[in-house]
N, C-alpha and C positions, 0 to 999 in steps of 0.2 A: 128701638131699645128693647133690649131683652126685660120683661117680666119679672125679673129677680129681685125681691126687696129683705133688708136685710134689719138686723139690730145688733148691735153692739154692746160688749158690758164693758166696766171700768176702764179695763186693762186695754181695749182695744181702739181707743180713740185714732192712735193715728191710722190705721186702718179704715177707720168711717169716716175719717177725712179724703184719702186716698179713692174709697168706692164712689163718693160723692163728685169726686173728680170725674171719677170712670164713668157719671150719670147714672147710676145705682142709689133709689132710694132705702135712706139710712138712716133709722134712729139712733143716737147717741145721748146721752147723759150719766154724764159719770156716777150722778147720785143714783142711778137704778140698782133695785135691788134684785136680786136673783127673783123672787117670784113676780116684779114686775114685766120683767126680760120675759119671764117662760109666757107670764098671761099677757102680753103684749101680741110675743110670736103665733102665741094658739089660734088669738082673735082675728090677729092681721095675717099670717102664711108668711109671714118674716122668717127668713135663717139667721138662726142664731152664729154671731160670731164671737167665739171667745177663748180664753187663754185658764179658764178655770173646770178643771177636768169634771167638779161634783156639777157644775151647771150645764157640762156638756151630756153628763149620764141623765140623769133630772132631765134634759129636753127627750133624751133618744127613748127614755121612760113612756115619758108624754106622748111618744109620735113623730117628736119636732124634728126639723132637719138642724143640723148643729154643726158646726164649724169646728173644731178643738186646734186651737195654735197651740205650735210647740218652738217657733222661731223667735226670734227675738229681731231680727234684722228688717225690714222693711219689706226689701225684695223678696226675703223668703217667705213672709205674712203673707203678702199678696201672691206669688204663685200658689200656697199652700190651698188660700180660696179658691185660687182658679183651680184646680188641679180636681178641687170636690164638688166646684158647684159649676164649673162650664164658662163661667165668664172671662168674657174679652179684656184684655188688658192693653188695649189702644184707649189712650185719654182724645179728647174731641171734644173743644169747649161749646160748640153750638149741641151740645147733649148733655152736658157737667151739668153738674148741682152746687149749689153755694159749699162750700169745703167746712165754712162755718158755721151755718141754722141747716142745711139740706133743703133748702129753695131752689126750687126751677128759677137757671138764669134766660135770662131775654138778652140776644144780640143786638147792641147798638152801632151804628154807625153814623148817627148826630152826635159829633164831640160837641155839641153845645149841651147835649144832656150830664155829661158825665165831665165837664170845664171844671165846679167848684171840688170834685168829688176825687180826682186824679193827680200825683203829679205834676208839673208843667212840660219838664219833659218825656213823659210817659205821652204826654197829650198832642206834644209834636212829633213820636217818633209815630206812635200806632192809629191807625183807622180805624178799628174795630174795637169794643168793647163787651162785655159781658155783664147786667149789672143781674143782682138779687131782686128778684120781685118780693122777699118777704123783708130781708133786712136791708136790702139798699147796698151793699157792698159792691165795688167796682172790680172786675178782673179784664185783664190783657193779655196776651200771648208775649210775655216780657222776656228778659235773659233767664228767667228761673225755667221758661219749658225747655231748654236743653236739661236739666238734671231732670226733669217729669221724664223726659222720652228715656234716657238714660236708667231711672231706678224699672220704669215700667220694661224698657228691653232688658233690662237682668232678672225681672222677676220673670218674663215668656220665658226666657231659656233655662229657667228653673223649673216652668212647672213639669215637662215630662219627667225630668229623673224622680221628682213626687210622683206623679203617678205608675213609674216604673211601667216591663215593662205591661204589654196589653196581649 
């Protein structure tokens, strides 16, 4: 896994669910305030991701590396990262992060672990699971990662015309 850690302000939540996905460690909390975001980023070498132009000047001020969204669409959020900061936009649940707290998940394959915690038939259809090591949250490769491969292939073929050309 690429190095790349990031933070998020208000505006940007589903995008640090999204990175989280991608195994990109991501803070998020919608109560942050701009000077927590910048002295967050300072302390930790977090890129800033965000959709508020005064906190994108304010990081570049700083030093900070900073993200500025200008899309509103999902796929376009996500290429627009990729296009400025390098990252991969293949999801891969043995390297994701909880979508919900940004916990490192742990692959299981004892369904007796994850029996009270799933579905019944989530728990006969899949062998493999993924739980949260900080909140306990269960994930599977279920019918929703067709629409994951789906928005992440529209955002890859987005990100060159972002970066125009070279």
């Amino acid at each position: 896994m690429e190095d790349k850690r990031f933070i998020a302000d208000a505006m940007m939540g589903e995008v640090a669910r999204w990175l989280r996905i991608l195994g990109y460690d991501t803070l998020y909390n919608r109560n942050y305030t701009d000077y927590q975001i910048l002295r967050i980023a300072e302390k930790t070498g977090r890129i800033i991701i965000t959709g508020d132009r005064g906190l994108h000047n304010r990081a570049r001020k700083r030093g900070l590396r900073s993200v500025y969204i200008t899309s509103h669409r999902v796929e376009e959020r996500l290429a627009e990262v990729a296009a400025r900061t390098g990252i991969r936009l293949d999801a891969d649940p043995d390297r994701s992060r909880c979508p919900e707290c940004n916990g490192p998940l742990r692959r299981v394959e004892d369904k007796s672990l994850v029996k009270d915690k799933v579905p019944p038939r989530a728990l006969e259809a899949y062998n493999t699971f993924y739980i949260c090591t900080v909140c306990g949250r269960v994930y599977w490769r279920g019918g929703h990662w067709r629409n994951i491969e789906r928005i992440l292939g529209e955002a890859r073929s987005l990100v060159s015309r972002i970066q125009g050309p070279r």
